[in-house]
N, C-alpha and C positions, 0 to 999 in steps of 0.2 A: 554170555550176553554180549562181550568187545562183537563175536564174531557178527552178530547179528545186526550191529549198529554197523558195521563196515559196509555190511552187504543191502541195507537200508540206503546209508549213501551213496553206496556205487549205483544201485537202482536208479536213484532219486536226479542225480547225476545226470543219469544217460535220456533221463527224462527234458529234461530243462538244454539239455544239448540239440535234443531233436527239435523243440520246441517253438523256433523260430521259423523253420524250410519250410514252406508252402502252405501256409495258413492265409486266408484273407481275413482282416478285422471284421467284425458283427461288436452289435451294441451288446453293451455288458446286461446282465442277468435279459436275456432275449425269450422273446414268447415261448411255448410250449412249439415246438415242430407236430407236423404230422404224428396220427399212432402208427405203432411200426404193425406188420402182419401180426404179431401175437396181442397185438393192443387194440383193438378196433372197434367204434360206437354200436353201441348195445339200442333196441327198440323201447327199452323199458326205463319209466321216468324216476326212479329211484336215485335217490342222491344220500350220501354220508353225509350227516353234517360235520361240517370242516371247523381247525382250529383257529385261532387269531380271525376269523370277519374272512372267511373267502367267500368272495362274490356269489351271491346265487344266482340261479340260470334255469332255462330248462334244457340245457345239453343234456344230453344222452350219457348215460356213465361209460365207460369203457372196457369191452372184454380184456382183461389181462390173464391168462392163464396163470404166474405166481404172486394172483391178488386172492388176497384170505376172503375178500370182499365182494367184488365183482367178475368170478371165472367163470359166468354163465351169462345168456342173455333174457334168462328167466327168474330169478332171482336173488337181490342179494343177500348177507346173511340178517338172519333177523336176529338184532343186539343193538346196543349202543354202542355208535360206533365213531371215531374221532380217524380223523384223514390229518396228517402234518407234511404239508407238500414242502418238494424241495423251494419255493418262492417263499415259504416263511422258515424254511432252515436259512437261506441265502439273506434276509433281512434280517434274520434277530442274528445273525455268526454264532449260531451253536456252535461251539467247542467239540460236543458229540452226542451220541444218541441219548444217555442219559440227561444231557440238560437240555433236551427237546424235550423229553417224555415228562420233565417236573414239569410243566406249564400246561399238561392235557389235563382235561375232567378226569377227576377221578383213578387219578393216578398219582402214586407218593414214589419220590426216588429219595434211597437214605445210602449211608454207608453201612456196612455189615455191621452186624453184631457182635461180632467175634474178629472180623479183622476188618476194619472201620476203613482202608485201602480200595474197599472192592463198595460197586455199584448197586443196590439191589433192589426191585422196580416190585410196585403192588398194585393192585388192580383191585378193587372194591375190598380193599383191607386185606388181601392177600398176597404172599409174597409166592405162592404157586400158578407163575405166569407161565404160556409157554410162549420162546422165543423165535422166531424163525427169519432167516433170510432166503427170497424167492423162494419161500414154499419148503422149503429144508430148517428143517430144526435144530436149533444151534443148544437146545439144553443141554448141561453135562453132567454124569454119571458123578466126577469128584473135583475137587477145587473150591468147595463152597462147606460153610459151616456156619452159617444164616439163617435159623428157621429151615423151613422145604425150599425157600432161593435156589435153582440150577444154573442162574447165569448171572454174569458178570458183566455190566454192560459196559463198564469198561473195556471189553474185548469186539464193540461190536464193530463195526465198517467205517470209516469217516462219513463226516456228513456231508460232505462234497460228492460222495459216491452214489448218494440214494434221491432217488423220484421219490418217493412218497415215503412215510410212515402209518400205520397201519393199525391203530389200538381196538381192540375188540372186548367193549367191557360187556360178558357172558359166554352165550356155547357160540364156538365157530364151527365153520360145517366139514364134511368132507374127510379130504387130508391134512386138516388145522382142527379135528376133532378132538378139543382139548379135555378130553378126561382123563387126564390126571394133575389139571391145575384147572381149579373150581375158579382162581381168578379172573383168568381171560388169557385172550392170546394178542400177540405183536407180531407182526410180519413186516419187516424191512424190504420193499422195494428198489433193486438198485437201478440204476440209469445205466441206459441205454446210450451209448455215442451216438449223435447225430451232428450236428454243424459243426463245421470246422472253427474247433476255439480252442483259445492258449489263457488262463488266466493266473497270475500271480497275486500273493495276498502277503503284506506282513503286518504287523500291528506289536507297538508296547505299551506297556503298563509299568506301575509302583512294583515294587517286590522282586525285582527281576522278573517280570513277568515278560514274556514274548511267545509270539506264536507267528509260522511262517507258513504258505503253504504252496503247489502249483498244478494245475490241472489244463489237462491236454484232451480232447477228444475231436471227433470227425469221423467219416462215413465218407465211401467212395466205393463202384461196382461192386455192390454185394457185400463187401466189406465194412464194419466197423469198431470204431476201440474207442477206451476211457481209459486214462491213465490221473489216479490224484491220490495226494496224498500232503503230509508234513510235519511236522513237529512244534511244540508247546512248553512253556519251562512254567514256572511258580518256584520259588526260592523258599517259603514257608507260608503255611494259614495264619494269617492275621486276623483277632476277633475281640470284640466287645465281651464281659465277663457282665452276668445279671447288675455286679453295683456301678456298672457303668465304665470300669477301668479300661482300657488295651493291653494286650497280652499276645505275644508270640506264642504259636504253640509246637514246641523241638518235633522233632524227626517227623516233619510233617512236606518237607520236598517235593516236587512229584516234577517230572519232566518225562512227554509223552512223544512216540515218533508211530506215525500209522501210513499205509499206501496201501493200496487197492488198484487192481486193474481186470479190466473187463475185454475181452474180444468177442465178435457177435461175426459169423457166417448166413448169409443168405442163399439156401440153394434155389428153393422154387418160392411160390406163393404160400406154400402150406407147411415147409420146413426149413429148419433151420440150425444153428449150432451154436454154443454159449461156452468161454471157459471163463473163469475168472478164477484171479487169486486175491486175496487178505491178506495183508501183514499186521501185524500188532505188537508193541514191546514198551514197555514206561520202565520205571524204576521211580520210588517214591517211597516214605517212610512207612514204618508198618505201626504207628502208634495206635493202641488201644485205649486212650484216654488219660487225662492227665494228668490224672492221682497214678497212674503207672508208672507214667515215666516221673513222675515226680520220685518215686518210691524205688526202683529199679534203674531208673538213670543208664536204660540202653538204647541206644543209638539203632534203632532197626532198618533193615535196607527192605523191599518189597519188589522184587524181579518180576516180571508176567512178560510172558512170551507166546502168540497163536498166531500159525498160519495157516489157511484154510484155502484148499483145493478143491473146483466146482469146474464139473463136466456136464453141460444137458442137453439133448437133442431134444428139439423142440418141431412137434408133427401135428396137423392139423391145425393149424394156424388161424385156417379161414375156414372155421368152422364153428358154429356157435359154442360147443363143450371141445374148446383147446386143449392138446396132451403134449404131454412130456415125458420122460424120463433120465435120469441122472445119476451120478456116483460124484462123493463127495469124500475129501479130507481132512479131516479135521486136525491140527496138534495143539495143543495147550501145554503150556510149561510154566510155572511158579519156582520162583528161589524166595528163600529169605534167612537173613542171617542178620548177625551183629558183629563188630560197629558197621557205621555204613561206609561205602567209599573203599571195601578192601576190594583190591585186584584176584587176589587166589582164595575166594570167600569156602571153595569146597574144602579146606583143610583149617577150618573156624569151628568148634565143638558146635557153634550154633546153627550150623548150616545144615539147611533141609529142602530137598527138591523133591516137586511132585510133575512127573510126566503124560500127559493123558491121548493116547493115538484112537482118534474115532473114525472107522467104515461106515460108510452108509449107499444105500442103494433104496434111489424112490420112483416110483412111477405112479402115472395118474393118466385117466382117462374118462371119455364120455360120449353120450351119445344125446341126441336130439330127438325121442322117438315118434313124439308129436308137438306139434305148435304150441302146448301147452304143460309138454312132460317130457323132463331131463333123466337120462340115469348116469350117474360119475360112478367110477370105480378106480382100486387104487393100492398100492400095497408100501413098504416102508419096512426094512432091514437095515438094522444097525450093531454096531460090535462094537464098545469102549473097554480098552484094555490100560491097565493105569502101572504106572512101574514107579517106584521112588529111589531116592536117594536122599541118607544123611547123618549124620556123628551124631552117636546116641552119648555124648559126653556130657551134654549143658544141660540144666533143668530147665532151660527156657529156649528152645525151639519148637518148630511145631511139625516136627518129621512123622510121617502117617506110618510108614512100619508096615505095607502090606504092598503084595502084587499079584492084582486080581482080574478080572477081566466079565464081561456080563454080554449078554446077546438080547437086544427085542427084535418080534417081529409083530409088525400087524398087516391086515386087510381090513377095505371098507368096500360097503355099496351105501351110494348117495343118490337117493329120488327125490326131486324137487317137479312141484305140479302145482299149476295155475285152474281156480274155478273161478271163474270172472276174477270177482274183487278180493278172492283168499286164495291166496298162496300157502300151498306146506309143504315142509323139507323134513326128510328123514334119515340120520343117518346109522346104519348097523355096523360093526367094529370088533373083529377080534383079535385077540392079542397075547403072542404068546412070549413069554418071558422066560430064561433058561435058568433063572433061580427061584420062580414064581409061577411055574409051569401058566395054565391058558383062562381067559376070561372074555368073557361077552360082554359089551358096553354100547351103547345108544344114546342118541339125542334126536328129542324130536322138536322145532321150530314150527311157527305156524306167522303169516303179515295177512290184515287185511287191510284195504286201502278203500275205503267207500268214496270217499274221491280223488281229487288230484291235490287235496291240502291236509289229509287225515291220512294216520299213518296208526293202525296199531299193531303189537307185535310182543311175542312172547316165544318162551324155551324152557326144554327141560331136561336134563340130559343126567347120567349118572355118571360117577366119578368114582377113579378106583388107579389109586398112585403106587408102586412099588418105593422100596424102599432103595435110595440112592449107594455107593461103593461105600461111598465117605461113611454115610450110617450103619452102614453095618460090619467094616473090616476097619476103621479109624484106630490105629494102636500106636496111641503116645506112649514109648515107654518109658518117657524119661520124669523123675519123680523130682516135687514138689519139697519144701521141708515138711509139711505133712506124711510122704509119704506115699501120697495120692497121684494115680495116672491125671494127667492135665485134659487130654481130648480120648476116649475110646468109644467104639462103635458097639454096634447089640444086633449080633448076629438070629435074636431072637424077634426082630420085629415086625412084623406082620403090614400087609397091604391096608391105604387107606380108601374105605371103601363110604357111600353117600350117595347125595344128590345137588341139584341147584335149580333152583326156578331162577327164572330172567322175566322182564316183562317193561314194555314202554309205550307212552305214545309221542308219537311228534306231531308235532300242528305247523303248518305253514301261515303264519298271523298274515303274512300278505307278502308282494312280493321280494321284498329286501330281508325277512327276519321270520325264523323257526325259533320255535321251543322245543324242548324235549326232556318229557317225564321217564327217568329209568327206576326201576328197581328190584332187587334180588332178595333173594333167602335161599339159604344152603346150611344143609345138617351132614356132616363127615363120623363117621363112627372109627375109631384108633386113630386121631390122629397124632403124626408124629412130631415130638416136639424136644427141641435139646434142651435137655436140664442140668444143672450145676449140683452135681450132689457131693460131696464129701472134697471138696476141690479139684473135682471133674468135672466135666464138659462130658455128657455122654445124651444120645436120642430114646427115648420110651414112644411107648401108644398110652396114651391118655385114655380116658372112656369115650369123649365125644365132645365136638366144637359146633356150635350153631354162628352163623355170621347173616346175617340185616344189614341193608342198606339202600339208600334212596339218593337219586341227582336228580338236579335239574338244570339245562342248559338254555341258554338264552344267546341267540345269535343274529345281531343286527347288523346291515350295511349301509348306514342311513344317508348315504350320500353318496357320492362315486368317490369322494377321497375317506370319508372317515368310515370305520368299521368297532364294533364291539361282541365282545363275547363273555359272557360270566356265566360261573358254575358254583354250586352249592354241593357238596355231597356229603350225608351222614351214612356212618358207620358202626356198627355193632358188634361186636364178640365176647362170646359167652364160653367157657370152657369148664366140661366136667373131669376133672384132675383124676380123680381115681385118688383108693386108700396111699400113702404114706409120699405122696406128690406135694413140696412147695407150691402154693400157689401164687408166690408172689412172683409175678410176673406180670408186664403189662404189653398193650397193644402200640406197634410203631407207629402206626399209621392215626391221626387225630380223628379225634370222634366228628370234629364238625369242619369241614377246610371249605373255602371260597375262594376262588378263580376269577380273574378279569384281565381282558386283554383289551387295550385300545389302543388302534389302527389310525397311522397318517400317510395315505403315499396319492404324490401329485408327480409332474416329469423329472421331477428333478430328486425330491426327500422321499424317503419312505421310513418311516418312524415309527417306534409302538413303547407303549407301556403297560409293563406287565405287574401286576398286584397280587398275593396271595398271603392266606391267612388261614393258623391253624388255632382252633381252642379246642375246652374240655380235655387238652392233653394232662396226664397222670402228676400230680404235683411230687409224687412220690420218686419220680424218673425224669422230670424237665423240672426246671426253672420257672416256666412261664408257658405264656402260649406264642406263635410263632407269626412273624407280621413283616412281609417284606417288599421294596419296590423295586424293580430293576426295571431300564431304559435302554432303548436303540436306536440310533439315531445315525441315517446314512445320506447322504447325500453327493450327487453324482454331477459331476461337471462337466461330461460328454459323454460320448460311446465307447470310452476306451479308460478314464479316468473317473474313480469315484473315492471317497474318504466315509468314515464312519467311528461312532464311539459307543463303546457298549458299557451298560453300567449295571453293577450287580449289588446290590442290596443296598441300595441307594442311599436309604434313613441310617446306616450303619447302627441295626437293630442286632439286640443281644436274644439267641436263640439257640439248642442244640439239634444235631444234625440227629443224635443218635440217641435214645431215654440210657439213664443209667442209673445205678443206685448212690453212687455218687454225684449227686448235683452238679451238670454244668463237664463234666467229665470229658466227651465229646460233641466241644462247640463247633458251631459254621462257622462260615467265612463271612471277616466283616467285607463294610464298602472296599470295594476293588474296580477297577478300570481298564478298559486297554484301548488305546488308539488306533486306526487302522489305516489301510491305504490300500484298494484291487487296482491293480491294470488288464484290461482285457486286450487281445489282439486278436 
């Protein structure tokens, strides 16, 4: 990991060198520029409703060819759908993707289960989301042992790098046809260089907190690039315990460094060229809760390491069904060892690396065949090959003991067709798998719109998951004083196979403020679920899981400075265990959670406070229910100078991140702070 922090800096370095020559100053966070050729206004009045209070309008939405949302100019997908533009990543200073996505409807971010380190995002009580950046799925094969979780959002892009966020709570269509995560899907948008800007950022806080960061982008004949990135410390999770005490919680560290760069070619009007890479690396405690470390008193270190290679040519541009095609790199790398802090951690009985190198090759395409009927078509090859490394000497690492490798492939055809006021979209999908030979899967959507303020919409689509590397070749062999493997996989587990209804309406109450009624039901037949049996950690198929639930969104602008937004969303799961299954087990995600965001921005402040609230959580696995307020608050002294404070859990409210059976086990983080300061040039 030395080497990779070198070559972060030196990166980082050659960034901030270049960064002064030939730049003209723009006002800091500046309008939206023109849509580039692959970006360009759509004839059709459909809008996402947006997160935190964004303005409504009747603009036209935007063709984006790697929008999960709007890649047609005929319709977009029918779901509930939340938009988190980069204008409210740049006012609230997310940290990163994950603490944007805790403040959407209907959406829960926690720490894993199994290694409380790593990120793991749910979607109507599901932690089977799938993830994608521009249109490329960043799911992975292994590195997770969290329920069905494939990603870590820990690993995804900075939030300096992305135009938009992208939540789709039900079926997405196309090439984002998520059947095999009955959750939803997420599609990160990243930006596009356009004006020539330089912007710097640092900010401190209590705790040894600091965060720095620097972003460079511009466009010139044809050409454009985005260079940003930076790093983040935290010294320890400081937190309220239920009788009200303060308490440090040990090997809980975490110090993050990430960079991203984009270059974009213009040949003609209708193509184009995209490379971009990702860096990603932290290192931060690996604690599993506090009666552990209370109990074991090991000092755990938590490596993660991904760099991800993105090649797409980009064809027809200016044409209502945009295409593309692409080849992509993926690597993921994990260490973890004890104590923390060693230099030569590979020669520590505790030390265990897991390697993961992912292929992928996507294309998509489409046609326009009439005024009122689209066909997309599309296909998607991928190869994860997983290699480890680690001393089978300690009974307490978590070395996986296998090197395996797996192949999907799929093909789709996408018809979307307009009759006056009903839209329907269809999409067919086949899918073949080299350990789960071939399947046929489908979702059909249908919107209709009686007028320009009524919106209804529904889905249905089936679902049918393989079983991940980690599930079925996972071989701890290292033993327990029981005796007992700690984590193995079950080479015997079979695909989860189901359905999902989706269904909403949105109303437009007048012209500053939408509602929106969602709701789902989905029944999964085996699904797979990690159980704890004899002092393992091992995956079964249960008999069958039913999941329920319902939002509702309310989104006001009621003035040109202030804005609001609140969500409600209940949740349901029912699980039939099957003979000789514990079933004590509960659901992460709270039965009943509520959302509110209030908006202040005039020429100078732009502010927000953000509320959330969980009950009906399992008294058996939390402490209580969960109630917190965090603040933003920025303010800008010219076009080049602004200052800002962020504040996170304001009431310093006692709450856990993660259920456990020991009470209070893995808490959140109390009140914290961090100071800031951008300069733009």
């Amino acid at each position: 990991m030395l080497l990779s922090r070198k070559v972060s800096l030196s990166l980082f370095l050659a960034i901030l060198a270049l960064a002064p020559l030939g730049f003209r100053p723009l006002p800091a966070l500046a309008a939206e520029a023109g849509p580039s050729h692959a970006q360009k206004a759509a004839p059709h009045p459909q809008k996402a409703p947006a997160l935190l209070g964004r303005p409504h309008g009747k603009a036209s939405p935007v063709i984006n060819a790697h929008s999960a949302v709007t890649n047609t100019d005929l319709m977009p997908v029918a779901a509930g759908v939340t938009v988190i533009t980069r204008q409210e990543i740049a006012a609230n200073h997310y940290d990163s993707v994950a603490e944007a996505l805790t403040y959407a409807p209907g959406v829960t971010v926690t720490g894993g289960v199994v290694n409380t380190s790593q990120r793991i995002v749910r979607i109507d009580g599901d932690e089977r989301v799938a993830v994608f950046i521009d249109g490329h799925r960043m799911n992975l094969e292994s590195g997770l042992t969290n329920g069905r979780s494939t990603y870590d959002l820990d690993m995804a892009v900075p939030p300096s790098a992305i135009e938009r966020i992208e939540v789709i709570r039900g079926m997405a269509d196309g090439g984002y046809l998520n059947y095999d995560t009955p959750g939803g899907a997420i599609n990160i948008v990243t930006r596009k260089g356009r004006d020539h800007q330089v912007r710097l950022e640092g900010a401190r806080g209590p705790y040894d907190g600091w965060r720095w960061s620097a972003h460079l982008e511009g466009s010139a004949e044809g050409w454009s690039w985005l260079a940003t990135g930076g790093r983040s410390n935290l010294d320890a999770l400081h937190y309220r315990d239920a009788s009200g005490s303060r308490h440090t919680m040990p090997d809980s560290a975490r110090n993050r460094r990430e960079m991203f760069y984009r270059f974009d070619r213009q040949f003609t009007d209708s193509t184009s060229l995209t490379l971009s890479y990702a860096h990603f690396s932290n290192s931060r405690g690996l604690w599993l809760g506090r009666s552990y470390w209370d109990s074991h008193r090991e000092d755990y270190e938590a490596e993660k390491l991904a760099n991800n290679v993105n090649l797409t040519y980009n064809y027809k541009e200016d044409a209502p069904v945009p295409a593309w095609i692409s080849f992509s790199h993926n690597y993921n790398q994990a260490d973890s060892y004890y104590p923390a802090g060693t230099e030569e951690q590979d020669r520590l009985p505790s030390y265990s690396r897991w390697k993961a190198r992912t292929n992928s090759l996507d294309w998509r395409d489409g046609w326009k065949v009439h005024r009122n009927l689209t066909v997309s078509a599309g296909a998607s090859w991928q190869h994860t090959s997983l290699d480890t490394e680690q001393n089978l000497l300690d009974a307490h690492n978590f070395a996986k003991d296998y090197n395996k490798g797996i192949s999907n492939l799929s093909a789709f055809v996408t018809t979307k067709t307009r009759y006056g006021k009903l839209s329907l979209q269809s999409t067919s999908l086949f899918n073949h798998n080299t350990r789960f030979d071939n399947e046929y899967v489908y979702g059909n959507s249908l919107e209709y719109r009686p007028d320009d303020r009524l919106t209804l919409y529904g889905s249905l689509q089936r679902i049918y998951s393989v079983p991940t590397l980690d599930e079925l070749y996972y071989n701890n062999a290292n033993r327990d004083s029981d005796g007992a493997w700690k984590i193995r996989g079950n080479e015997h587990l079979q695909p989860e196979t189901g359905l999902k209804w989706n269904g909403g309406i949105r109303y437009r109450l007048n012209d500053h403020s939408t509602l929106d009624a969602n709701a789902f039901v989905s029944h999964i037949n085996n699904p797979i679920v990690w159980y704890k049996e004899a002092g393992a950690w091992t995956p079964k198929n249960l008999e069958s899981q039913n999941k329920s639930g319902l939002q509702l969104t309310w989104e006001d602008r009621f003035s040109p400075r202030y804005g609001l937004t609140a969500s409600y969303a209940w949740t349901r799961t029912d699980t039939t265990c099957g003979g000789g299954i514990d079933p004590r087990y509960t659901d992460e995600v709270a039965p009943h959670a509520f959302k509110t965001a209030l908006t202040y921005q005039d020429s100078r402040w732009t502010n927000s406070l953000l509320f959330q609230a969980a009950w009906g959580r399992d008294k058996g696995w939390y402490t209580g229910n969960a109630y917190t307020l965090d603040a933003n608050f920025n303010y800008r002294f010219n076009s080049r100078w602004s200052a800002w404070l962020k504040l996170r859990n304001l009431l310093d409210e006692s709450y856990e991140d993660v259920g456990s059976r020991a009470l209070g086990d893995c808490p959140a983080c109390g009140r914290t702070a961090l100071v800031g300061v951008t300069y733009t040039l």
